[in-house]
PQR file of N, CA, C, O and H, with PARSE charges and radii, in Angstrom:
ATOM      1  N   UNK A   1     -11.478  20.484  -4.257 -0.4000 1.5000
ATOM      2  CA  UNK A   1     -11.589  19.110  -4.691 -0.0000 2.0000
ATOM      3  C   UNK A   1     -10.601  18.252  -3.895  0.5500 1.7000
ATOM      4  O   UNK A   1      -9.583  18.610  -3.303 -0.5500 1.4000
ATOM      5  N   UNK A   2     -11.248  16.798  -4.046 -0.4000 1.5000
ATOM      6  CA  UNK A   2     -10.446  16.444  -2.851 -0.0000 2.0000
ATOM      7  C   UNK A   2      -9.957  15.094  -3.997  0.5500 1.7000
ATOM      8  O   UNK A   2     -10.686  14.892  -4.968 -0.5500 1.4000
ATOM      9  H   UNK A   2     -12.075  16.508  -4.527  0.4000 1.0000
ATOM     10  N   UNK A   3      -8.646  14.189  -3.785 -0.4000 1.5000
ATOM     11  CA  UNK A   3      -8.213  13.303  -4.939 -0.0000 2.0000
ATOM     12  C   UNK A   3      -7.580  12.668  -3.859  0.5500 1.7000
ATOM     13  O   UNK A   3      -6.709  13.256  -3.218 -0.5500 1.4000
ATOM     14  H   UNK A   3      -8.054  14.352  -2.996  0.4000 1.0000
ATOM     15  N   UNK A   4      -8.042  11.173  -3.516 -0.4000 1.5000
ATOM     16  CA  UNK A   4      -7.522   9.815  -3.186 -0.0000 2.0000
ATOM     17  C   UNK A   4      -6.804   8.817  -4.003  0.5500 1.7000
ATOM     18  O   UNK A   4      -7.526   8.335  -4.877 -0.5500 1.4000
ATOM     19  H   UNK A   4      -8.749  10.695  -4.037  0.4000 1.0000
ATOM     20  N   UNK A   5      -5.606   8.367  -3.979 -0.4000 1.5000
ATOM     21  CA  UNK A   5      -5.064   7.394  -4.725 -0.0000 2.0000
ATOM     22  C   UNK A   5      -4.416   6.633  -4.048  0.5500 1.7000
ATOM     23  O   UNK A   5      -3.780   6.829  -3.012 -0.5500 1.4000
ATOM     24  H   UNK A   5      -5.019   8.758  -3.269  0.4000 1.0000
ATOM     25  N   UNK A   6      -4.612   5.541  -4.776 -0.4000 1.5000
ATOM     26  CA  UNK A   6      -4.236   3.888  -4.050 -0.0000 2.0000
ATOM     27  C   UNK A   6      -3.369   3.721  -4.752  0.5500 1.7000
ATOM     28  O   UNK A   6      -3.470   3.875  -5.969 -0.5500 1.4000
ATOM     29  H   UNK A   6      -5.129   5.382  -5.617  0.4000 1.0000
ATOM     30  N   UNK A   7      -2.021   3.270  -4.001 -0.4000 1.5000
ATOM     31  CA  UNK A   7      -0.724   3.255  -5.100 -0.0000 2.0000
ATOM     32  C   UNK A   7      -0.626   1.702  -4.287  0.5500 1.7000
ATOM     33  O   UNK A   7      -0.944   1.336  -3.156 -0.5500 1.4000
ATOM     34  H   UNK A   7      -1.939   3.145  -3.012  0.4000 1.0000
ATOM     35  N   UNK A   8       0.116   0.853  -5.745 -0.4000 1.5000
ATOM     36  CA  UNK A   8       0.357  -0.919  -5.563 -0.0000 2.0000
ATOM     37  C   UNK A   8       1.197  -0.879  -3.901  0.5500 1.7000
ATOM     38  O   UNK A   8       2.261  -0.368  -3.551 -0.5500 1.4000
ATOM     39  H   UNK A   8       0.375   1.150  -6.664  0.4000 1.0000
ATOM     40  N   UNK A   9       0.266  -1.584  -3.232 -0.4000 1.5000
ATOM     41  CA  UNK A   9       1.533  -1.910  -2.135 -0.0000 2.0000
ATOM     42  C   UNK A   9       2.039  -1.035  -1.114  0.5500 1.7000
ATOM     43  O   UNK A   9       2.818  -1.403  -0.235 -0.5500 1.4000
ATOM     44  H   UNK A   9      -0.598  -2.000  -3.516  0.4000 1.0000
ATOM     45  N   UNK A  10       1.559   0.198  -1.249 -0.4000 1.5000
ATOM     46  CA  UNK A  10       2.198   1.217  -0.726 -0.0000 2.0000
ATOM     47  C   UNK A  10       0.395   1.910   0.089  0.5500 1.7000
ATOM     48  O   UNK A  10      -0.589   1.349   0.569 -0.5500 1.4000
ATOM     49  H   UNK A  10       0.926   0.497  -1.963  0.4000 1.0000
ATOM     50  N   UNK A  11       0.743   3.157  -0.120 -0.4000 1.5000
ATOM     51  CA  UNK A  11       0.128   4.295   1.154 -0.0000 2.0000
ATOM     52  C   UNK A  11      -1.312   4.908   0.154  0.5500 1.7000
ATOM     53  O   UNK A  11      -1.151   4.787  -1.061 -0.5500 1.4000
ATOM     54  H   UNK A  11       1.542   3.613  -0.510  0.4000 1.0000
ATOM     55  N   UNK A  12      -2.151   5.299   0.443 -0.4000 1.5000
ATOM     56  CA  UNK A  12      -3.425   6.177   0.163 -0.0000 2.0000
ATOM     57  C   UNK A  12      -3.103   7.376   0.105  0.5500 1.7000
ATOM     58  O   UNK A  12      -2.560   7.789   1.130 -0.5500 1.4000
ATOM     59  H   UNK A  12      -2.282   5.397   1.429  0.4000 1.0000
ATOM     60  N   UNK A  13      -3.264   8.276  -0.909 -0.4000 1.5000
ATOM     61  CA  UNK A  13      -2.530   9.198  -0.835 -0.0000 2.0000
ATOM     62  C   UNK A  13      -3.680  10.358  -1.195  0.5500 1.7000
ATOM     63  O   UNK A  13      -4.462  10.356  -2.146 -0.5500 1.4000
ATOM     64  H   UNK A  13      -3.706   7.940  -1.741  0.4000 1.0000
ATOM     65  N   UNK A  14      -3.548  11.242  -0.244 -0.4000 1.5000
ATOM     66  CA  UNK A  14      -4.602  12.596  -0.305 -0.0000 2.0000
ATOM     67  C   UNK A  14      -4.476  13.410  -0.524  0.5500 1.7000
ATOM     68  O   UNK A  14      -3.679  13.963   0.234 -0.5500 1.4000
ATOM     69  H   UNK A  14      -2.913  11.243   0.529  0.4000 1.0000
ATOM     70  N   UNK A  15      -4.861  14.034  -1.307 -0.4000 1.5000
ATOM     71  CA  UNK A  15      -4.480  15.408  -2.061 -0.0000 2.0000
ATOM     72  C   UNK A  15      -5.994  16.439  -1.907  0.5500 1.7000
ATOM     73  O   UNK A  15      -7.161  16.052  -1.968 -0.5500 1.4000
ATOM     74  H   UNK A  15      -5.509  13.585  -1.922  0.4000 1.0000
ATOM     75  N   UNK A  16      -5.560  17.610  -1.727 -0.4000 1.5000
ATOM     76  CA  UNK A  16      -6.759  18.845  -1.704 -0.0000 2.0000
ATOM     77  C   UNK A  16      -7.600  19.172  -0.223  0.5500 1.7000
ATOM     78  O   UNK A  16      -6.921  19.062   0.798 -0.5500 1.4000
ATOM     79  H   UNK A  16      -4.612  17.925  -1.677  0.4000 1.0000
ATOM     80  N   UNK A  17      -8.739  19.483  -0.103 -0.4000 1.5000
ATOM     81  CA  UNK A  17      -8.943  19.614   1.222 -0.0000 2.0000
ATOM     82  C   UNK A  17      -9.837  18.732   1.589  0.5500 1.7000
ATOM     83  O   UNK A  17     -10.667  18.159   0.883 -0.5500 1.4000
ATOM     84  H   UNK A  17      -9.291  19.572  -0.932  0.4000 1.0000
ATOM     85  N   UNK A  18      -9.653  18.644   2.670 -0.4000 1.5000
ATOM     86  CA  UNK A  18      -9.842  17.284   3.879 -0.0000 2.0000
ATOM     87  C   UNK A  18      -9.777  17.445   5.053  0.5500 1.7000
ATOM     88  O   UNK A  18      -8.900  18.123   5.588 -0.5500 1.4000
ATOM     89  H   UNK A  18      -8.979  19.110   3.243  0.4000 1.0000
ATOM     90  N   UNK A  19     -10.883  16.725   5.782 -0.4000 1.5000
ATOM     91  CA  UNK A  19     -10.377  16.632   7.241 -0.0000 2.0000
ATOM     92  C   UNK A  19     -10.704  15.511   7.773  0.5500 1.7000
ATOM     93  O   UNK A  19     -11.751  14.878   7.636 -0.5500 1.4000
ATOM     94  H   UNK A  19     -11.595  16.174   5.347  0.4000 1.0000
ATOM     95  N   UNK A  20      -9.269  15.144   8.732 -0.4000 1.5000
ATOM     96  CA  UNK A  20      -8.606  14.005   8.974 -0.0000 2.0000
ATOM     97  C   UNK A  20      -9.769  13.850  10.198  0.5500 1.7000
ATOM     98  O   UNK A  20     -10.199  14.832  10.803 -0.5500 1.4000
ATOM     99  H   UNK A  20      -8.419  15.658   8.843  0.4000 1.0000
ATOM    100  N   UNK A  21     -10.244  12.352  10.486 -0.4000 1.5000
ATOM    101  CA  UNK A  21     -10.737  12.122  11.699 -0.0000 2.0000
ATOM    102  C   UNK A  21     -10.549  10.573  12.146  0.5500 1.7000
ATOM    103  O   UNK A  21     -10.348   9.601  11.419 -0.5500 1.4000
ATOM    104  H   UNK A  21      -9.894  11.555   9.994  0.4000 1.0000
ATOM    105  N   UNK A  22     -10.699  10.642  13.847 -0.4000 1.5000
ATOM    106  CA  UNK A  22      -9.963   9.644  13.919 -0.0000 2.0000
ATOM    107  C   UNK A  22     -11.358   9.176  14.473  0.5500 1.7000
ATOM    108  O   UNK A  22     -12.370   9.876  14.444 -0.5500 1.4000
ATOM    109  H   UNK A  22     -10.863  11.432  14.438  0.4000 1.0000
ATOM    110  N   UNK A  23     -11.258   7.535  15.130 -0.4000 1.5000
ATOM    111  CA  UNK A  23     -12.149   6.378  15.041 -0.0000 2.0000
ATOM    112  C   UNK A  23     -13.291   6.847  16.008  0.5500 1.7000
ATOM    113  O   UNK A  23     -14.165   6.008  16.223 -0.5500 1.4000
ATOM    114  H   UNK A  23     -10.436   6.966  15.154  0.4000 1.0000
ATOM    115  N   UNK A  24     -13.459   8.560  16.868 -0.4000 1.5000
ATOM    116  CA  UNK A  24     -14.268   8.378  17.416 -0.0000 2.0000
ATOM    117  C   UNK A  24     -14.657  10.235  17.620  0.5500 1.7000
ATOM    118  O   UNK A  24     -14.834  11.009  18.561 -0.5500 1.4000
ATOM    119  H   UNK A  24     -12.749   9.242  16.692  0.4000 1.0000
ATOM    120  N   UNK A  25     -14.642  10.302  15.995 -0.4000 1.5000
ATOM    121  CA  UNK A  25     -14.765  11.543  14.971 -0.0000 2.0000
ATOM    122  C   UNK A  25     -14.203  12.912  15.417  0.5500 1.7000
ATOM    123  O   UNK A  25     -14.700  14.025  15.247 -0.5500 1.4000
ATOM    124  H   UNK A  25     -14.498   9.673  15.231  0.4000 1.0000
ATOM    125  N   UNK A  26     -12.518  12.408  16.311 -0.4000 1.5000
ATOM    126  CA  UNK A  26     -11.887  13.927  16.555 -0.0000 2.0000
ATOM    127  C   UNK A  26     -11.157  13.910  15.423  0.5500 1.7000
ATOM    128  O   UNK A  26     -10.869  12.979  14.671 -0.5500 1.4000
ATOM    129  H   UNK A  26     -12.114  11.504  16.450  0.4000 1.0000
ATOM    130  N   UNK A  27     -10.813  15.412  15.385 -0.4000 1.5000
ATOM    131  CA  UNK A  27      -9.966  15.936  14.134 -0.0000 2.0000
ATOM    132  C   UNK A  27      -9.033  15.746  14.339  0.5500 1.7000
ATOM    133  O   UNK A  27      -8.779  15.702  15.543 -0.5500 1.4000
ATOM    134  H   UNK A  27     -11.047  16.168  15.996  0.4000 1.0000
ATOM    135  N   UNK A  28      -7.944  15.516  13.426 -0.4000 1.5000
ATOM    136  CA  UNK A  28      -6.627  14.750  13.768 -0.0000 2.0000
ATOM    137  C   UNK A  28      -5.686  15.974  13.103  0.5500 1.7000
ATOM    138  O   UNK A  28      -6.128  16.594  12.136 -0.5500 1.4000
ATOM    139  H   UNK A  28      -8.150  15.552  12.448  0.4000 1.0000
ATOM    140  N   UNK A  29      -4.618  16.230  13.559 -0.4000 1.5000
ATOM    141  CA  UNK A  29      -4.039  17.494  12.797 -0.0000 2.0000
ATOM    142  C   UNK A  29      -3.391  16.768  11.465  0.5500 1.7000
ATOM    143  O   UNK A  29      -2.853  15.661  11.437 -0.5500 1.4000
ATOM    144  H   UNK A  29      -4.259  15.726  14.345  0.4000 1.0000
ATOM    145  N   UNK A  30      -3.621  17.849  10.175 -0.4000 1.5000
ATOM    146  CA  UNK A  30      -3.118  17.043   9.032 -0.0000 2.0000
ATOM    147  C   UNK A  30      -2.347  19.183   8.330  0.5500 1.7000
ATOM    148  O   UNK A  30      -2.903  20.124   7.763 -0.5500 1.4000
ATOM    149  H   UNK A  30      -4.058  18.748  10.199  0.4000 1.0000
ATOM    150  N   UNK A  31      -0.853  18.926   8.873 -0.4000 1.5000
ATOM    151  CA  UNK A  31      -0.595  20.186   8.630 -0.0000 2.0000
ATOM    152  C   UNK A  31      -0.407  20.716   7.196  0.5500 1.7000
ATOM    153  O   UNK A  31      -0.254  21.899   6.891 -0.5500 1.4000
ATOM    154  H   UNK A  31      -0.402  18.162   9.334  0.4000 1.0000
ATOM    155  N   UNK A  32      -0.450  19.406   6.160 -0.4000 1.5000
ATOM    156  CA  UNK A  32      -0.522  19.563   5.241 -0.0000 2.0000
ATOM    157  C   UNK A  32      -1.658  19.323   3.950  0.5500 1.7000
ATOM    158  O   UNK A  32      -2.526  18.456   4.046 -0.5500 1.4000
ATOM    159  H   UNK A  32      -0.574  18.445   6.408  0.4000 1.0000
ATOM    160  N   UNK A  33      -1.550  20.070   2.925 -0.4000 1.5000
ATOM    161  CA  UNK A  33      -2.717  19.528   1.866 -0.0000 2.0000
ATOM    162  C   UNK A  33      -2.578  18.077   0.888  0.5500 1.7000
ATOM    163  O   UNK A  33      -3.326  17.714  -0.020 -0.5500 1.4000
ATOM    164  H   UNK A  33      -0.845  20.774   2.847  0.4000 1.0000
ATOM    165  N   UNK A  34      -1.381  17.429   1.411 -0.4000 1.5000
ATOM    166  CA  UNK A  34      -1.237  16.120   0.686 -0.0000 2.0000
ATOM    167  C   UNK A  34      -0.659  15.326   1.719  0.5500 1.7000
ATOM    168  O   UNK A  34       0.572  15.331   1.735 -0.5500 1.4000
ATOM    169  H   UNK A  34      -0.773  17.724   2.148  0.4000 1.0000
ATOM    170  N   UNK A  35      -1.249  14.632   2.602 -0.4000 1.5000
ATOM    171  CA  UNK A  35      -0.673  13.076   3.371 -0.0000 2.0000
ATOM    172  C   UNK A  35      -0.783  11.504   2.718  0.5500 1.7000
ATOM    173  O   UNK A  35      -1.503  11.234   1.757 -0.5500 1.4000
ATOM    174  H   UNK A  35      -2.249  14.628   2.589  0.4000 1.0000
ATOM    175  N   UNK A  36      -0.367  11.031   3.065 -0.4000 1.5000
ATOM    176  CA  UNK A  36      -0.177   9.332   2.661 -0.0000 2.0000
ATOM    177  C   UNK A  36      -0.925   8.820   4.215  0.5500 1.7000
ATOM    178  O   UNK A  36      -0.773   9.204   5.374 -0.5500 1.4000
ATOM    179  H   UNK A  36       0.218  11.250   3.846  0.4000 1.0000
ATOM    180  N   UNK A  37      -1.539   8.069   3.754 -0.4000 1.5000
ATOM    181  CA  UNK A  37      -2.428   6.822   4.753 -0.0000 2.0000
ATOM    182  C   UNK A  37      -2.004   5.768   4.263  0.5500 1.7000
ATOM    183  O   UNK A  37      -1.904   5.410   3.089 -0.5500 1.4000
ATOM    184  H   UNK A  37      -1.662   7.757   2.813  0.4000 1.0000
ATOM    185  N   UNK A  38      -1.555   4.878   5.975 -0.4000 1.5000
ATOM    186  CA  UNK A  38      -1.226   3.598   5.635 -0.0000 2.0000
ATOM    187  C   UNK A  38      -2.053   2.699   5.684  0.5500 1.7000
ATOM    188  O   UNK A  38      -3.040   2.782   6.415 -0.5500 1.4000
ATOM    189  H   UNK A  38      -1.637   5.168   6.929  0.4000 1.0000
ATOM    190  N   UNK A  39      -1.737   1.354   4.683 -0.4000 1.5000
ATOM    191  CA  UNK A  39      -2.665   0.675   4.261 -0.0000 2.0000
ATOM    192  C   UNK A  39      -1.984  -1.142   4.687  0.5500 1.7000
ATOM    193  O   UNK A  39      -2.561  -2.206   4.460 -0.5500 1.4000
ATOM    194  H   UNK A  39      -0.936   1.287   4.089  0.4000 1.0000
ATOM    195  N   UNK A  40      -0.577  -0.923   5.364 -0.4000 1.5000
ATOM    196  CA  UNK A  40       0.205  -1.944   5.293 -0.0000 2.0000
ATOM    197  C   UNK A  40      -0.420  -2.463   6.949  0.5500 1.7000
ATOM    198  O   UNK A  40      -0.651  -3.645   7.206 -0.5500 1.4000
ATOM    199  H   UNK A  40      -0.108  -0.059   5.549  0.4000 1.0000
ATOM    200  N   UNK A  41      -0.642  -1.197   8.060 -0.4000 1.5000
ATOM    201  CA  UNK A  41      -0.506  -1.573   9.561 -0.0000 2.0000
ATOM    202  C   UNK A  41       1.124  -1.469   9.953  0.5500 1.7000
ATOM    203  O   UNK A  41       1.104  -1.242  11.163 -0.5500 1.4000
ATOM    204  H   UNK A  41      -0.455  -0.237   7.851  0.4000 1.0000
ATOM    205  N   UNK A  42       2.125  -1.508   9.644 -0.4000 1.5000
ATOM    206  CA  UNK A  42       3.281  -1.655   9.927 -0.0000 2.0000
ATOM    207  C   UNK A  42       3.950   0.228  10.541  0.5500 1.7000
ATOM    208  O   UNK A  42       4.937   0.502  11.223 -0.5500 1.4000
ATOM    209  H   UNK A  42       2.141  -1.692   8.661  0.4000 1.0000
ATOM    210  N   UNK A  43       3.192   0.887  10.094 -0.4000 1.5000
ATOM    211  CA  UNK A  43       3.568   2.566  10.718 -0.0000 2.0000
ATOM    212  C   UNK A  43       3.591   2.364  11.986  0.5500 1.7000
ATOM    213  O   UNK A  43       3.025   1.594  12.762 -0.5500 1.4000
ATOM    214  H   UNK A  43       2.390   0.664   9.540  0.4000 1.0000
ATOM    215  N   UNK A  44       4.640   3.515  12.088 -0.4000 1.5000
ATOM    216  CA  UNK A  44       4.915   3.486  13.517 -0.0000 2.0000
ATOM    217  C   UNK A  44       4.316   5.453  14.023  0.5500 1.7000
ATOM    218  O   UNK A  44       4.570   6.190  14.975 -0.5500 1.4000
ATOM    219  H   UNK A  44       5.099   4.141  11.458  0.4000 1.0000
ATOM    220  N   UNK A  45       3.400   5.595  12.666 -0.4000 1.5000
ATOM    221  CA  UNK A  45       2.774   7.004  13.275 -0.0000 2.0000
ATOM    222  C   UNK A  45       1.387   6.853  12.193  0.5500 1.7000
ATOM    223  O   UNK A  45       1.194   7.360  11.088 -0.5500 1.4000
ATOM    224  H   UNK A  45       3.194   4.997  11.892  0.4000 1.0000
ATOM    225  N   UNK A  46       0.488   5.879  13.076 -0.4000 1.5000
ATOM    226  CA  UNK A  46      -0.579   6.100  12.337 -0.0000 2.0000
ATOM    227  C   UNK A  46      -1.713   6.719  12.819  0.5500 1.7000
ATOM    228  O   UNK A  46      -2.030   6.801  14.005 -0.5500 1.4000
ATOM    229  H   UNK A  46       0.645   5.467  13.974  0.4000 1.0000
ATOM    230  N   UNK A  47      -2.584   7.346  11.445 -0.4000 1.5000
ATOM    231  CA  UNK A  47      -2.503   6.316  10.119 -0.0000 2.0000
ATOM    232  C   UNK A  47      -2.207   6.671   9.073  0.5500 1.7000
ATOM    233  O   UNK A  47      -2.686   6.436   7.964 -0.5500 1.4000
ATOM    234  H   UNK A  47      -2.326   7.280  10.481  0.4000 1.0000
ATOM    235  N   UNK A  48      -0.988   7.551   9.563 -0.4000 1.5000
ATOM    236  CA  UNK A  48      -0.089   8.035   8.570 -0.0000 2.0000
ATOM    237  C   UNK A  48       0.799   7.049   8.119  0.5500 1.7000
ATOM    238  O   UNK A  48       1.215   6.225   8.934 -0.5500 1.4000
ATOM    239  H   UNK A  48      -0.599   7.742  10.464  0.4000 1.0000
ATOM    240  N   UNK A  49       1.201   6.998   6.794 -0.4000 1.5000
ATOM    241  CA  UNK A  49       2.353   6.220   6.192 -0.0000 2.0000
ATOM    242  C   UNK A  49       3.998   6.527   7.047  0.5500 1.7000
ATOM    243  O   UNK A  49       4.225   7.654   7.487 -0.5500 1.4000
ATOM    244  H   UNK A  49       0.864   7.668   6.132  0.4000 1.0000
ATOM    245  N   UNK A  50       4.435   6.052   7.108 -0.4000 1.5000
ATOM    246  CA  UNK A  50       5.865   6.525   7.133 -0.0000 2.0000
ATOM    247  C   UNK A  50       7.095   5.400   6.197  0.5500 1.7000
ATOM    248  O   UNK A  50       8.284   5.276   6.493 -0.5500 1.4000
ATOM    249  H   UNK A  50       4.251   5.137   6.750  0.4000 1.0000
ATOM    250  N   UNK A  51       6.558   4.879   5.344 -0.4000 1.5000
ATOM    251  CA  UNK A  51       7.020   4.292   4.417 -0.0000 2.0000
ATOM    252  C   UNK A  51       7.971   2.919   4.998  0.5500 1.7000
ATOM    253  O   UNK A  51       8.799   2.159   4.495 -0.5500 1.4000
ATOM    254  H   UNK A  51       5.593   4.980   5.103  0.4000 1.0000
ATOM    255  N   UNK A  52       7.534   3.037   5.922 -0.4000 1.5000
ATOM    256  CA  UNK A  52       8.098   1.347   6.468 -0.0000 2.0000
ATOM    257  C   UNK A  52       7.415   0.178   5.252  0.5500 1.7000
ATOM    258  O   UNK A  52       8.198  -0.554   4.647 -0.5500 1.4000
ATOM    259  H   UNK A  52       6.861   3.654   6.331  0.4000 1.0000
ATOM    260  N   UNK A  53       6.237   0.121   5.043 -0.4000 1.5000
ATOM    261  CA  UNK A  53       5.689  -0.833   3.292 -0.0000 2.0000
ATOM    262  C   UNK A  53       6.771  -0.803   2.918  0.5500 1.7000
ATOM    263  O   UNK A  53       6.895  -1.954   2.500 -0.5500 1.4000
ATOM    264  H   UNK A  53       5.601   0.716   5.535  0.4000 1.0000
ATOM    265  N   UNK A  54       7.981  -0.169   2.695 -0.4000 1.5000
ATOM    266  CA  UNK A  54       8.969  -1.144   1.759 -0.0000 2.0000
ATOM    267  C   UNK A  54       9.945  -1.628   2.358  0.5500 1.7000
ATOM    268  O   UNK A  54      10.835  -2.038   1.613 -0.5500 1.4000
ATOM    269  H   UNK A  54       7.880   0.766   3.035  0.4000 1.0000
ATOM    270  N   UNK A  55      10.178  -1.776   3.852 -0.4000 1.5000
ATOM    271  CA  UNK A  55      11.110  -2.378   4.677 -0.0000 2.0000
ATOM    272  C   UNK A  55      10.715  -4.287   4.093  0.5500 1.7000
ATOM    273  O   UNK A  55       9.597  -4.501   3.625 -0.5500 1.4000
ATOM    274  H   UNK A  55       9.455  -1.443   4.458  0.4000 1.0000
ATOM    275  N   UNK A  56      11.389  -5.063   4.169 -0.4000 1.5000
ATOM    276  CA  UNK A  56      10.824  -6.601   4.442 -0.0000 2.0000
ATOM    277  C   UNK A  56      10.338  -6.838   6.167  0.5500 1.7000
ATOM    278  O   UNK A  56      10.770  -6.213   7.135 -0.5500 1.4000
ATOM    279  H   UNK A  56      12.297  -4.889   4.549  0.4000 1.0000
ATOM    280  N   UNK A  57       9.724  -7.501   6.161 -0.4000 1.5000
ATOM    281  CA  UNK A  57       9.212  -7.737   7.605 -0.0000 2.0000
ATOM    282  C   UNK A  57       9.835  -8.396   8.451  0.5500 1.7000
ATOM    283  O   UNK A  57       9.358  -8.432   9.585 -0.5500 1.4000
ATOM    284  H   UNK A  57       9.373  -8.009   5.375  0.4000 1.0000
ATOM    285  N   UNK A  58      10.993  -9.065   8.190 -0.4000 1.5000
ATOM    286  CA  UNK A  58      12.207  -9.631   8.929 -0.0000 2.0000
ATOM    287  C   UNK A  58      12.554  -8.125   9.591  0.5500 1.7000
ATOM    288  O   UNK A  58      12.446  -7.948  10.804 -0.5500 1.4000
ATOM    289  H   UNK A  58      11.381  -9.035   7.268  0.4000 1.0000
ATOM    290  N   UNK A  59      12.936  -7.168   8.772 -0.4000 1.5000
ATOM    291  CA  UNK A  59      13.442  -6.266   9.449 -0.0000 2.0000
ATOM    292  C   UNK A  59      12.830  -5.064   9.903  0.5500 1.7000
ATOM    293  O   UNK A  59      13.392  -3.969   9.918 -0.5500 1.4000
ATOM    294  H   UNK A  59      13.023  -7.312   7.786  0.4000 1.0000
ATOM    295  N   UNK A  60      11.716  -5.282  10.255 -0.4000 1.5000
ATOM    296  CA  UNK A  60      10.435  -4.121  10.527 -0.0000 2.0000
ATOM    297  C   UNK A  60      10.673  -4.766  12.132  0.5500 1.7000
ATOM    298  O   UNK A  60      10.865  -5.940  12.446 -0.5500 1.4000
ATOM    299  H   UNK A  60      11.259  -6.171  10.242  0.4000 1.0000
ATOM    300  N   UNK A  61      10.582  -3.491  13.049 -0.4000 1.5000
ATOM    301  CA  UNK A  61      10.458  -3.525  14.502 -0.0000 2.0000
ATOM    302  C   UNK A  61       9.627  -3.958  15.149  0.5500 1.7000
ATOM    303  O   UNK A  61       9.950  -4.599  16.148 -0.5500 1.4000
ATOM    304  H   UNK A  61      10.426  -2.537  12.793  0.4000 1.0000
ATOM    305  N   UNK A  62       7.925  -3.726  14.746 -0.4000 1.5000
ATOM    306  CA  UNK A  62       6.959  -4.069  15.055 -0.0000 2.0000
ATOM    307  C   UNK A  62       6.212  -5.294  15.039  0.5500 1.7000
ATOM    308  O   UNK A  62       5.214  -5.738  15.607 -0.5500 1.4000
ATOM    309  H   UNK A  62       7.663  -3.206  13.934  0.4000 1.0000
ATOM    310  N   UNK A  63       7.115  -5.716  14.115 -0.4000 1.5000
ATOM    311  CA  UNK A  63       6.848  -6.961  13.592 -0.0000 2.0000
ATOM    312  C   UNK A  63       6.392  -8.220  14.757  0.5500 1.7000
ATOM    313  O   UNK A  63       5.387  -8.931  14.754 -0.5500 1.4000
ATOM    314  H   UNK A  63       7.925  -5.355  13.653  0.4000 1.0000
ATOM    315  N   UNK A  64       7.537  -8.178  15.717 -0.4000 1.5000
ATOM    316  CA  UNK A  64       7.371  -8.838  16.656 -0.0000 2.0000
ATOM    317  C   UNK A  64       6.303  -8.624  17.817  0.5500 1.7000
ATOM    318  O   UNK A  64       5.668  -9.487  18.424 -0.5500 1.4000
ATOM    319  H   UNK A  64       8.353  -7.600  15.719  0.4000 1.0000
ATOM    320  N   UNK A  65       6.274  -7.152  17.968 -0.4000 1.5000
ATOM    321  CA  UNK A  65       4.589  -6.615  19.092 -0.0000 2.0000
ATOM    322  C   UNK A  65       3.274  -7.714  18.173  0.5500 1.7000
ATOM    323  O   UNK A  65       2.640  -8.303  19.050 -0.5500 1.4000
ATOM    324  H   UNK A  65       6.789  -6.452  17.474  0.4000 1.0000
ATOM    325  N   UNK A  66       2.998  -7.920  17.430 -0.4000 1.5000
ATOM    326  CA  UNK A  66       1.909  -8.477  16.684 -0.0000 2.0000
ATOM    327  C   UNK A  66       2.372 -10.289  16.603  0.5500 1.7000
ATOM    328  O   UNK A  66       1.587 -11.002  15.978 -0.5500 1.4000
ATOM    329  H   UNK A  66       3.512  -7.442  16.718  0.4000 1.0000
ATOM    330  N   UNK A  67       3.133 -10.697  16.987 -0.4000 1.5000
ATOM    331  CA  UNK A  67       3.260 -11.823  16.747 -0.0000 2.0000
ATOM    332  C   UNK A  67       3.196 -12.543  15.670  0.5500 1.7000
ATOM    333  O   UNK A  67       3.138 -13.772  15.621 -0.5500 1.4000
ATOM    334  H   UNK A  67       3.771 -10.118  17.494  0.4000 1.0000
ATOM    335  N   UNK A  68       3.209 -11.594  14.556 -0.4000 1.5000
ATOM    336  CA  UNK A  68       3.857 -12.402  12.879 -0.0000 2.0000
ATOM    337  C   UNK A  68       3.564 -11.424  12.505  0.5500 1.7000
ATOM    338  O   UNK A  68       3.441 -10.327  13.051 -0.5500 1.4000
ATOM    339  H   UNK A  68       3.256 -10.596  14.596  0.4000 1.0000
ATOM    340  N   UNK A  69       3.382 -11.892  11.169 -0.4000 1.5000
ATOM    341  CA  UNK A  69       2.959 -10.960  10.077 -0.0000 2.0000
ATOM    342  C   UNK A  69       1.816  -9.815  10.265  0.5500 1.7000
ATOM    343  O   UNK A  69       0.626  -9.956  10.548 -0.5500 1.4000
ATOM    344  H   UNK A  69       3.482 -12.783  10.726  0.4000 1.0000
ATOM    345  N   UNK A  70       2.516  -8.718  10.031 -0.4000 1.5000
ATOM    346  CA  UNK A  70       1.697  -7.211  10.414 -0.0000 2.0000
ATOM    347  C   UNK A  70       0.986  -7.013   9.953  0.5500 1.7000
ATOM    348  O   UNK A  70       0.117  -6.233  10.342 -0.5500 1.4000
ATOM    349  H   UNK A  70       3.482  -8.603   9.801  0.4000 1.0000
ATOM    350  N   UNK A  71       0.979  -7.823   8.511 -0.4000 1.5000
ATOM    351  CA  UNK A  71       0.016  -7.106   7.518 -0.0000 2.0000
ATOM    352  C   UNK A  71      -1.198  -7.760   7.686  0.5500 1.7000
ATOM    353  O   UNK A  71      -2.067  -7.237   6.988 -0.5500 1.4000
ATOM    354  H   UNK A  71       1.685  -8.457   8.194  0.4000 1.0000
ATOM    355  N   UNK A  72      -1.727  -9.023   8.566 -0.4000 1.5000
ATOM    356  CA  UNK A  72      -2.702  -9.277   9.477 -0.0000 2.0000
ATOM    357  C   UNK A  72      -3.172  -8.691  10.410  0.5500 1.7000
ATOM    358  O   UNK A  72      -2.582  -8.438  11.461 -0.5500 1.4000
ATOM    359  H   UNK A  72      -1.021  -9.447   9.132  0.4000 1.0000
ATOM    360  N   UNK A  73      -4.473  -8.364  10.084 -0.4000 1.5000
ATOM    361  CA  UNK A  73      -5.811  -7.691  10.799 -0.0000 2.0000
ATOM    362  C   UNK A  73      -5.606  -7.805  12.419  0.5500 1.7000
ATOM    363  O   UNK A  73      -6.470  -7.372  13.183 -0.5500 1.4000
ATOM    364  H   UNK A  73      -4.953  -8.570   9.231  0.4000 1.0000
TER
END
């Protein structure tokens, strides 16, 4: 069984078995049975979470490659 959860603000979180694929259907290594997917854009290893969502965006690195606000498409 496989269990997705959307936590406020934060990461997608996967639990059970799964396989990870990326935008042009290769398998992506997922060495574990529970990852977080980010949902912010602000990771700096995606589309994995790495919990930057709770940095403020003044002080997020990336911030500036995108020319404002990250959390724009």
């Amino acid at each position: 069984m496989t269990e997705i959860r959307a936590y406020p603000d934060g990461p997608l979180l996967v639990r059970g078995d799964f396989e990870l694929l990326d935008e042009t259907g290769d398998p992506l290594p997922a060495a574990r049975r529970t990852i977080a997917l980010c949902r912010c854009g602000r990771t700096a290893i995606p589309p994995l979470c790495d919990g930057t969502h709770t940095l403020p965006l003044s002080q997020h690195p990336r911030v500036g490659d995108r020319g404002g606000d990250a959390r724009k498409g």
